[in-house]
N, C-alpha and C positions, 0 to 999 in steps of 0.2 A: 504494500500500500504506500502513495505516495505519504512525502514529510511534509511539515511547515519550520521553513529557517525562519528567527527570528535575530533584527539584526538594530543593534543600539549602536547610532554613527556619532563618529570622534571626529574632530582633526586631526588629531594622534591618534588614538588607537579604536578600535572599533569593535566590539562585543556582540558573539553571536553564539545561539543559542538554536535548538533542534527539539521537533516532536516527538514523542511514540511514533512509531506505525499504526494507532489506535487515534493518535492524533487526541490524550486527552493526558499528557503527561510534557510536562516540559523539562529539558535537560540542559545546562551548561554547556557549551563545545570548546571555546576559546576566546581570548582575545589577539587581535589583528591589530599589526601595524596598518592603518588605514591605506597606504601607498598599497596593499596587498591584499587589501577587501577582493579585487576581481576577481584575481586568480584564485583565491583560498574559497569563492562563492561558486565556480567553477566545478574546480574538484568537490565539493560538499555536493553540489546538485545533482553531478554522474554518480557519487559514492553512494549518498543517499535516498536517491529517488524522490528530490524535492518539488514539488508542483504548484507552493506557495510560497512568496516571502514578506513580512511582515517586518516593515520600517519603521520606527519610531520618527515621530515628529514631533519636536521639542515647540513649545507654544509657554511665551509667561505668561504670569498669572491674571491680565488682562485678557487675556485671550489672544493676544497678537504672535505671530511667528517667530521663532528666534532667527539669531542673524545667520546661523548655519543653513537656514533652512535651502536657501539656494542650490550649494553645494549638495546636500543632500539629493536634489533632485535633481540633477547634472549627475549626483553618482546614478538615481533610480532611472535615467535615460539610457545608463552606457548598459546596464543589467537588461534594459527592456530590448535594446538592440541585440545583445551579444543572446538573451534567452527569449525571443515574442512568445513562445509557450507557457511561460511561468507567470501566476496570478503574481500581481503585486499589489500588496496592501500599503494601506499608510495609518497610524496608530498613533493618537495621542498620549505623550509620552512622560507628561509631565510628571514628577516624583517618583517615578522609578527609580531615579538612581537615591534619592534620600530611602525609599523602602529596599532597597539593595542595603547601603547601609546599614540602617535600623536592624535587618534580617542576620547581617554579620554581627552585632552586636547581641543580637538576640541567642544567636548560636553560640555564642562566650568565647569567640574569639577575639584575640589577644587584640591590644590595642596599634603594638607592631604592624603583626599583619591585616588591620585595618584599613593602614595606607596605603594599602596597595589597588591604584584607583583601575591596574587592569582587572582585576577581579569583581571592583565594582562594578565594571560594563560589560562582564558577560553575565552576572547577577540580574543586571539590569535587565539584557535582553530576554534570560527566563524567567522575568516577573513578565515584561511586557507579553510573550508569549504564553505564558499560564493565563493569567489576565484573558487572553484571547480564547482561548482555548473552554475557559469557564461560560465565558458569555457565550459562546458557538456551541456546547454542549447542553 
C-alpha cells in the first residue's frame, strides 16, 4: 500500500517523517540538509511507495504567511515537476515545532539533547503527519 511523506521545510535542514502502510501511524525518518530535500524525497518515494506528500506551511499567529513560504513552494514546484503523480498537500503548521519540543520534554529527555533542533524537525514532521492522519481517519 502506498505511504504518506510528511515533510517540515528549513532553510537548513528539513525534517521528514513517513506513514504505516495502514496509513494511521506516523514514524520519524530523518533530518535533511535542505540543499538535499530532492534527492533524499527521490529515493524515499521509489523505496517506499509514496503517493502522498504533506508540506507544512508555516503561517503567524495572525494568520499571515511566513517569509519562507515562497521558497517552500519553488521547492513544492520542483517535487511537482520531477513527481506529477504524487498528491501534494499543504498543512498548517503552526506549533508543531513548540509541540515537538514540549513532547521531548515530556519524554524526560535531557536538556543537552534538547538542542538538538535536527531532531526537533523530524518531530515536527510526525506531529504534523499524525495530526493528519487522525483527522483523515
Amino acid at each position: 500500500m502506498p505511504k504518506i511523506l510528511s515533510i517540515d521545510y528549513g532553510t537548513k535542514r528539513t525534517g521528514f517523517a513517513i506513514s504505516d502502510d495502514s496509513k494511521i501511524f506516523a514514524f520519524g525518518l530523518s533530518t535533511q540538509e535542505t540543499s538535499n530535500n530532492l534527492k533524499y524525497i527521490q529515493n524515499i518515494i521509489t523505496k517506499e511507495n509514496v503517493d502522498t506528500i504533506l508540506i507544512g506551511i508555516p503561517k503567524r499567529l495572525n494568520n499571515e504567511l511566513a517569509d519562507i513560504v515562497p521558497k517552500i513552494e519553488a521547492f513544492i514546484d520542483k517535487i511537482q515537476q520531477q513527481h506529477p503523480q504524487i498528491i501534494i498537500e499543504r498543512l498548517d503548521e503552526r506549533f508543531t515545532s513548540k509541540m515537538a519540543f514540549q513532547s521531548m520534554i515530556d519524554s524526560g529527555m535531557k536538556k543537552k539533547d534538547r538542542r538538538n533542533k535536527a531532531l526537533v524537525d523530524e518531530i515536527s514532521a510526525t506531529i504534523l503527519l499524525q495530526n493528519y492522519l487522525e483527522y483523515k481517519n
